[in-house]
N, C-alpha and C positions, 0 to 999 in steps of 0.2 A: 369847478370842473377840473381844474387841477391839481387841486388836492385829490382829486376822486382819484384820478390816473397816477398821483405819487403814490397815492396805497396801494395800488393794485399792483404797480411795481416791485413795490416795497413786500408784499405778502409773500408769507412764505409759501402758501398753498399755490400760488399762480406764479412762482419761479419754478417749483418742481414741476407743474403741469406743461407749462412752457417749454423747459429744461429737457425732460423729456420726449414732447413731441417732435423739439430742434432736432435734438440724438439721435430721434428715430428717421424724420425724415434725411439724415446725412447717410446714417446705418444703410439707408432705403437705395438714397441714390448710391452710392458707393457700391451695392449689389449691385447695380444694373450699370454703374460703368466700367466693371470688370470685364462683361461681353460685348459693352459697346468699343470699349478699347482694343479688346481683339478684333473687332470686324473691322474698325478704322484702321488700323497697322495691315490687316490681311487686305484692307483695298488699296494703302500706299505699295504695298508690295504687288499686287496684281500691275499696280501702274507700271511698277520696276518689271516686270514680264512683258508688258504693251511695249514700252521701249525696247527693252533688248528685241521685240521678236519683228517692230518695226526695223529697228536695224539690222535684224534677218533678211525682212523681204527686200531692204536695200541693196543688201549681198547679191540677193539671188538676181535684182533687175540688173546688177553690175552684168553675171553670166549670161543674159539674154540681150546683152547691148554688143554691138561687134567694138572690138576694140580697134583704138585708135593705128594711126598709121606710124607714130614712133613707137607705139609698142610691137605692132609687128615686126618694125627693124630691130628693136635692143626689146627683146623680151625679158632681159635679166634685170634692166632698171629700171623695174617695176616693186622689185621688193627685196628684203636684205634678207643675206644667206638663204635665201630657198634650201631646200633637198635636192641634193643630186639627180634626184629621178622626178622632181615635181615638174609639171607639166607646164603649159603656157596658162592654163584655166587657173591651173591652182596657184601659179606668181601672180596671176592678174587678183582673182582674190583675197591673196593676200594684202598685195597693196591696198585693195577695198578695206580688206578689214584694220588695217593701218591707220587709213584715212578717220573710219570711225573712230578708234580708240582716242586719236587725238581729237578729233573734232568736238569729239560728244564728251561734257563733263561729265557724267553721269556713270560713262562707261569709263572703268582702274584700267583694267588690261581685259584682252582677250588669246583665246587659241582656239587653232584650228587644225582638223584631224578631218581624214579622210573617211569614207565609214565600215573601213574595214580597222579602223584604232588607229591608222598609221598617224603618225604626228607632223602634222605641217609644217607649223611654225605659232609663235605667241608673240606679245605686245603689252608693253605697260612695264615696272618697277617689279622687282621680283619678289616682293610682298603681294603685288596687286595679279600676278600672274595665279588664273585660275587651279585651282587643285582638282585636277582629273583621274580617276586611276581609270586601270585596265576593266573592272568589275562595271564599273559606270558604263563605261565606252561599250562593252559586252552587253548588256541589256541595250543599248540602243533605245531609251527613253528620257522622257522629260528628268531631269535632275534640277532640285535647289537645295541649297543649304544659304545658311544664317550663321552670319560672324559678325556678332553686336559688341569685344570687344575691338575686334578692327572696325565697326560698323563697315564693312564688307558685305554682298549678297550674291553667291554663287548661281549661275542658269546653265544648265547645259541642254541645248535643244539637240532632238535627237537627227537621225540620218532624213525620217520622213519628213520632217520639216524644212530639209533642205535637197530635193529632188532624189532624195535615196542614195547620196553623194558624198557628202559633208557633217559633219558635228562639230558644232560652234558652241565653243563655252565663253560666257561673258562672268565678269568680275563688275558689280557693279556695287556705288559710294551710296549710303543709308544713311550719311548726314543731315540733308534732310529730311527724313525720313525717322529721324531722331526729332530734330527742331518740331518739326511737324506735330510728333507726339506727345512734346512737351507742351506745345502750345493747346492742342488739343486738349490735354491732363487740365492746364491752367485753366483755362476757357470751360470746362464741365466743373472745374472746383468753382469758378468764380458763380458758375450758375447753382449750383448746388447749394452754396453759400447764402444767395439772393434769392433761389426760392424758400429752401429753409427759414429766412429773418422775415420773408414775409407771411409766409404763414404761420410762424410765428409770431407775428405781431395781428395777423390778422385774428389768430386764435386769442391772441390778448386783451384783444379790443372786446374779443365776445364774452371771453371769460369775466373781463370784469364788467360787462354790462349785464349776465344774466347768471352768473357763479361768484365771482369775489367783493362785488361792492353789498349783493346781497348780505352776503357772509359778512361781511365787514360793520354792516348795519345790523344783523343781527345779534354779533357781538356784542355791539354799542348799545341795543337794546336791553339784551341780557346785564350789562353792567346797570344801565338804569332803572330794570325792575328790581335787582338787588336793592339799590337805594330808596327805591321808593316805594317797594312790598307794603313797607308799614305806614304810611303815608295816606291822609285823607283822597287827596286828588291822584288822578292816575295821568300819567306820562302819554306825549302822545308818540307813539311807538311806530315806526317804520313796518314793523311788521304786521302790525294790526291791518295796514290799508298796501298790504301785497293780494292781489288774488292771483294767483300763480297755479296752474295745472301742471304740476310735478310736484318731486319729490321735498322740494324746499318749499313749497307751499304747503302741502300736510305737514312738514315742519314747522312753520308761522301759524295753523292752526293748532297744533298741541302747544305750541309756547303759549299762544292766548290761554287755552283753555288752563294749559299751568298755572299761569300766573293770575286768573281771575282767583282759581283753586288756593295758590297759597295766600295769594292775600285774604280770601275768606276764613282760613285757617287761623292766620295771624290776628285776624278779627277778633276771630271767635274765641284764641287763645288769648289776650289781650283781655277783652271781657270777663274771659274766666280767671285772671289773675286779677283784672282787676274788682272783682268780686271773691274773690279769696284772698286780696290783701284788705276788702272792707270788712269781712269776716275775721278777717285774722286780725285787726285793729280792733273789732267788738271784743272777740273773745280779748286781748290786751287789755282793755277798757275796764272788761269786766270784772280778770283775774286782779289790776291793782284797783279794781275798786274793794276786793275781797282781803289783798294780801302787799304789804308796801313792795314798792319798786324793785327796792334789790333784793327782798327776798323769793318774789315771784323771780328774777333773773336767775338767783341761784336754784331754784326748785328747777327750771326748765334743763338748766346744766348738767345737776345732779342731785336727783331727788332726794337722796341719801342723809345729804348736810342739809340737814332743815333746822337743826336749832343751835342756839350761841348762848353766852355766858356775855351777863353786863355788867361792866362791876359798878357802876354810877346813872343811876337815870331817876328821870321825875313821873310816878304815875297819878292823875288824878282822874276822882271816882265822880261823876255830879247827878244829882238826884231831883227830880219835882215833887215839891213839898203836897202831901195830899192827893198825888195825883191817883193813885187807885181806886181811891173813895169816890173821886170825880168821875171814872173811866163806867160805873155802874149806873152812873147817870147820864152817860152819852150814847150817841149812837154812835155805829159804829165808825161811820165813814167820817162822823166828826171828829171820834177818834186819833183816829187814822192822820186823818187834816192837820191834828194840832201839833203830833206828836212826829209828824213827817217837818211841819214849817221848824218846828226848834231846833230837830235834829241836824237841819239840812244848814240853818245860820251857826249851829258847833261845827260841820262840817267845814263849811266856807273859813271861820275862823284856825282851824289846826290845818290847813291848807294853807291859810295865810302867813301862820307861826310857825312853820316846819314840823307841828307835831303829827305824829299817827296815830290813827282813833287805831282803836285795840275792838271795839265792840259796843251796842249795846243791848240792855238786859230789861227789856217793859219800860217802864222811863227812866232808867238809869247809862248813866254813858259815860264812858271810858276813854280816854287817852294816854298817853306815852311822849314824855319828852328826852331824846338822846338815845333813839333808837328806830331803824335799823342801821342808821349811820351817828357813829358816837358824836356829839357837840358839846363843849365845856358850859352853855349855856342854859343846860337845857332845863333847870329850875326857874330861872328867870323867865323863859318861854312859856312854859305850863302856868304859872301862876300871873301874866299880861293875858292869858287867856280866860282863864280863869275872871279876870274883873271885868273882860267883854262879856264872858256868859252873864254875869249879872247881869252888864247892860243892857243886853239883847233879851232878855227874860222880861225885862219891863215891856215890850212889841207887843206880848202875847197876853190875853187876857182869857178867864173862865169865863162859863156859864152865866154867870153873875156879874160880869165886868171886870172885875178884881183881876190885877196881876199876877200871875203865876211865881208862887218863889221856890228858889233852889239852894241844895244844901253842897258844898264844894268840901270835898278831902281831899288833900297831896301828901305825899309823900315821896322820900329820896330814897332811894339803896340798890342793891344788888340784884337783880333778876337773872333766870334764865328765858330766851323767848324761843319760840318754834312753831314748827305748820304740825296740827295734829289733823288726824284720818285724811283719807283717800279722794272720796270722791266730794265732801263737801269739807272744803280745805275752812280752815280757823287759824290762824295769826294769834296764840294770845302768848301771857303772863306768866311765872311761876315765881313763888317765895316770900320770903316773911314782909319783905317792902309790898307787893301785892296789897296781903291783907290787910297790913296797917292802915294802907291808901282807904279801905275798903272802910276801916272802922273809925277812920278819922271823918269820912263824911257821915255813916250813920250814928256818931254821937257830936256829930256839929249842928249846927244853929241855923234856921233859914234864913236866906241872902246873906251868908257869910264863906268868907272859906279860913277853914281850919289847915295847917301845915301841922308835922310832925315837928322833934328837935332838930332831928338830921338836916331838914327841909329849911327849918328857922336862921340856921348856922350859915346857908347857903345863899340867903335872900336879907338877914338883918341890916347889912348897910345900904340898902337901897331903898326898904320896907320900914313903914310900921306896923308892927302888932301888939297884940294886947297877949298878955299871959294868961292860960286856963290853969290851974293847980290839980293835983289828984284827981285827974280824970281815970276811971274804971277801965281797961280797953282789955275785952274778953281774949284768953289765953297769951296776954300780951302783960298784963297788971296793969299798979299805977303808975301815969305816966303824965307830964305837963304838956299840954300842947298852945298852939298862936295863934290869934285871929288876925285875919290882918284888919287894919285898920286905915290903911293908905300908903303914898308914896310919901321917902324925903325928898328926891331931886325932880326936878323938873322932866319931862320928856324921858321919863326912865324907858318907855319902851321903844326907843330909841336905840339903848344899849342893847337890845337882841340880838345876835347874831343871824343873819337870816343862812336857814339849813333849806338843803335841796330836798325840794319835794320827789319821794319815790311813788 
């Protein structure tokens, strides 16, 4: 719960809501204590008219009481400098209004005139002595004025208020009258203040129980379906289990229905990549079962460079002795059978030796040692294979039981290699090393393999072979060729380099 109330604190949507409602409600009261200010000052002030006009009516009881018996001896020590022609009435009121001026704090000074303007007499500090002119006294009405910075407050009542006789003007102190309104000011800020913080906090309490903690959790939400879109199991979600009749409630309805939506999407995209990367793995599969590694890499790059120059590599050509003769005596799918199991055991073997099959041609089959990635080996490689085909050729039996034999040609030299046509791509050969390969196994011996001199030169201290003399090799002449005969050293296929398979 506390945390809940830091967040809502802490959000920035619920300070400005807040923020703004404080400012308005201050805005609010502050309009309205502009006129309430004035009506309190216009009633301290009315007060300051009660008084002066009470000590009017005091005046007046003074002339309705008989005056005493030492006034009628010394009528003159009743009041200071009278007018020479002031009357016994008007020294006795003056002394009255004497008496007030001193008695009553409230009242600075006073003056008193007759009501024809004649001037009495006045009382008080000659600051505090009231300011009357002749235009005043002339109208013969109510007069105030206001002097806030003497706080001073001027009254002049007129003749009627005082038996049609008299006009009394009072000077009266608005210090308190000041104090009053500051306290007054303080006292509506302090409430202004206090109501504002609380409806402010009452508005906060609400905000964050049915606008910000919502908010705040659907945030949290929102970040959780981000992380867990892709994810088997689904999150359980604050918003899922809101039922809300407003507007943030059909918001938690479309989130749901978003997020069921994208994660379907992700599904479904997911699926489709992952069935177009098992597509695209086939088709891989298929292109380097057609074409080695790096030359299918380079085709995909640019088409263009499809063929290279080799200046050293080992091709051997290998044949099944009879096998054509045999193929009219089989059916098909036996065929098929026999000539798939051999193929697939030469397969396994240039897989295992680094070589690349090049092709092959009815029962004839092809390889390549030191190409498409050059290796200094790669005589040695083709011819350790070479003495497995033998081996593997004994597995296989005809019609007849009888062992199947094969006739091996190698040769070394210079090639060019390249992808020819388009849509049914070929991986082969080119050059005089080619054909030799080609005529060294069909003028070799069954279960033997025959090398060139190139080939001999390259495998003699490792090998034995036997010497052929004046063999006939069409548009090539006479030429000596080797049989092998076996290894000198122990584990010589050991010595192979092992080449990466592309």
């Amino acid at each position: 719960m506390r945390q809940s109330w830091w967040r809502c604190f802490s959000s920035r949507l619920s300070k400005r809501i807040v923020r703004s409602a404080f400012l308005s409600i201050v805005l609010l009261e502050l309009f309205l204590f502009i006129p309430s200010y004035i009506f309190r000052e216009r009633e301290l002030f009315r007060s300051l008219e009660t008084d002066s006009l009470t000590t009017l009516l005091t005046l007046r009881g003074t002339l309705a009481t008989p005056p005493p018996e030492e006034d009628n001896a010394n009528p003159e020590s009743s009041t200071l400098n009278p007018p020479s022609n002031a009357s016994t009435q008007d020294r006795r009121l003056l002394a009255a209004l004497k008496q007030q001026v001193e008695t009553k704090e409230v009242i600075a000074g006073a003056a008193l005139y007759r009501a024809n303007g004649q001037f009495l007499g006045d009382f008080g500090a000659r600051e505090d002595i009231p300011e009357v002119d002749q235009e005043i006294l002339r109208r013969n009405r109510l007069f105030t004025a206001k002097y806030r910075v003497q706080e001073r407050y001027d009254i002049v009542w007129p003749a009627e208020r005082f038996n049609n006789q008299y006009i009394v003007a009072f000077r009266l102190r608005t210090l308190e009258i000041r104090r009053a309104m500051v306290n007054y000011t303080l006292q509506r800020l302090a409430m202004v203040l206090a109501v504002s913080a609380f409806v402010s906090l009452v508005l906060l309490t609400r905000l964050q129980k049915i606008l910000i903690t919502p908010i705040l959790q659907f945030r949290d939400d929102l970040t959780a379906a981000g992380q867990a879109a892709g994810q088997e199991d689904t999150p359980l979600f604050y918003t899922f289990y809101q039922t809300r009749q407003d507007e943030l409630g059909d918001v938690a309805v479309a989130f749901c229905q978003m997020y069921h939506q994208v994660r379907q999407e992700i599904r479904d995209r997911r699926r489709a990549e992952a069935a177009l990367i098992g597509e695209q793995e086939k088709s891989e599969r298929l292109l380097l079962n057609i074409l080695p590694g790096a030359i299918a890499r380079r085709l995909k790059e640019d088409p263009a460079a499809l063929a290279s120059r080799f200046d050293e590599v080992t091709i051997l050509f290998a044949d099944i002795v009879g096998f054509t003769e045999l193929a009219s005596q089989m059916k098909p799918l036996e065929l098929l059978t026999q000539l798939n199991g051999i193929f697939s055991a030469f397969d396994k073997l240039a897989e295992h030796y680094g070589l690349e099959k090049i092709k092959t041609i009815g029962d004839a089959y092809m390889i390549v040692g030191g190409i498409p990635t050059p290796r200094p080996d790669h005589a040695i490689a083709v011819l350790e294979m070479a003495i497995e085909m033998l081996a593997v050729m004994q597995d296989f039996h005809q019609p007849d039981g009888k062992p199947y034999q094969l006739r091996i040609g190698i040769n070394t030299g210079p090639v060019i290699a390249g992808v020819i046509g388009r849509k049914k791509f070929s991986y082969d050969l080119w050059g005089d090393a080619v054909n030799i390969a080609s005529r060294m196994e069909s003028h070799g011996l069954s279960n033997h393999i025959q090398v060139t001199p190139v080939t001999y030169e390259r495998l003699k201290h490792l090998y034995e072979f036997e010497k052929r003399t004046g063999l006939v090799i069409k548009n090539v002449g006479t030429m000596d060729t080797y049989l092998y005969k076996g290894r000198k050293v122990v584990e010589t296929a050991s010595k192979v380099q092992s080449a990466p398979v592309a």
